[in-house]
C-alpha distance (Angstrom), angle and dihedral (degrees) to the residues before:
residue distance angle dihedral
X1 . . .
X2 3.82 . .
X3 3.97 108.2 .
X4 3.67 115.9 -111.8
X5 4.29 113.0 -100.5
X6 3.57 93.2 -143.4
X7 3.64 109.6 95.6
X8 3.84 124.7 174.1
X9 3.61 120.5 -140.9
X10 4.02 97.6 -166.3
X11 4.36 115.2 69.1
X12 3.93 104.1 -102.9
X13 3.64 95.8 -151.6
X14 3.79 130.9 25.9
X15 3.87 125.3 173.9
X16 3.16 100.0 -104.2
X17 3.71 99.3 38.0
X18 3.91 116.4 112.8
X19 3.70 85.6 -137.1
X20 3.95 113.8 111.4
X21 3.94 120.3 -109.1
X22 3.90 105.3 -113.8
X23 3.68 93.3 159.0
X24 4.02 137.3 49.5
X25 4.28 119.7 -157.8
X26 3.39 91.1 -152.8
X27 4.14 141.0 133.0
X28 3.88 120.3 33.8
X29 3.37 126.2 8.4
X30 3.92 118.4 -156.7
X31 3.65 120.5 -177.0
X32 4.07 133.0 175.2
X33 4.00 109.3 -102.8
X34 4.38 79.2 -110.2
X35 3.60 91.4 62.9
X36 3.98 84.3 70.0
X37 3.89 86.1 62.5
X38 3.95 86.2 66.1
X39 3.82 94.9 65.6
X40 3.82 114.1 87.9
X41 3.97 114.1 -121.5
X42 3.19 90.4 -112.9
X43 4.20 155.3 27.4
X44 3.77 112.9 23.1
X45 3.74 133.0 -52.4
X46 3.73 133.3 -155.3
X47 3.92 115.8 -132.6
X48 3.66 88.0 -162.2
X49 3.70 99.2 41.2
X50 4.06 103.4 33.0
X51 3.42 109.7 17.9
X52 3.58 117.5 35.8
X53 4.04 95.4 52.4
X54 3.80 84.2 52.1
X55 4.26 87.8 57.3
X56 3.98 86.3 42.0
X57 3.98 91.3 54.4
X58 3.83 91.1 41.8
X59 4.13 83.3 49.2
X60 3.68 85.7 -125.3
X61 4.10 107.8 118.8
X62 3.45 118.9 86.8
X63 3.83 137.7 174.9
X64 3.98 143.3 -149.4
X65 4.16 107.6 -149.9
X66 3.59 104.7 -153.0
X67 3.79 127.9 -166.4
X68 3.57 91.8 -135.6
X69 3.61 130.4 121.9
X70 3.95 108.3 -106.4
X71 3.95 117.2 -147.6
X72 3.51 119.2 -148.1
X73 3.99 113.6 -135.1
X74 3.70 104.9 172.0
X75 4.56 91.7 116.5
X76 3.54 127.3 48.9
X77 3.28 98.1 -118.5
X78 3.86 89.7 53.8
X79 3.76 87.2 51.2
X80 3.87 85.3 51.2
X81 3.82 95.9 52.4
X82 4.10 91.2 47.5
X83 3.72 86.6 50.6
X84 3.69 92.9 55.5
X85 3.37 92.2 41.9
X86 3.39 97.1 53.2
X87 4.35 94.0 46.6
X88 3.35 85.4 61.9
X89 4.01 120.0 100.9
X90 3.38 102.3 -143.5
X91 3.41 96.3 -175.0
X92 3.78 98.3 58.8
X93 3.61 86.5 36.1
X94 4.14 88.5 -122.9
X95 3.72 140.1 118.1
X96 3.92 102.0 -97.7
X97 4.11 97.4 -146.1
């Protein structure tokens, strides 16, 4: 896959935006040993916020969109259901442990 050339410098969905989600940042991130050089030495930093429109101006962020269902694990009990989900053999239609 060649990574798309059109980057966007503004955020295209915020929280608390009325505009609709079309897009998840989600999965692996991989970053250059440099990018760590970005992060102030101290307090906390935003990837969203600080870094990543620092990559986009520097043409250096890029993306893979994936049809793939994404599964949110940010609770326990939505790290529970993923775990169950993914025990299951759903090929054999059984319960793999």
């Amino acid at each position: 896959m060649r990574p798309s050339t059109n980057f966007c410098a503004e955020p295209i969905y915020e929280k608390d935006s009325r505009n609709s989600l079309v897009y998840v940042e989600a999965g692996v991130l991989a970053f250059r040993k440099s990018c760590l050089d970005l992060i102030p030495k101290s307090g906390a930093t935003s990837l969203e916020n600080e870094i990543f429109p620092l990559l986009i101006q520097q043409r250096q962020l890029a993306a893979y969109v994936t049809a793939q269902r994404f599964y949110d694990i940010g609770t326990p009990e939505r790290l529970k259901a993923i775990e169950h989900f993914l025990a299951h053999d759903h090929r054999a239609d059984t319960i793999s442990n």
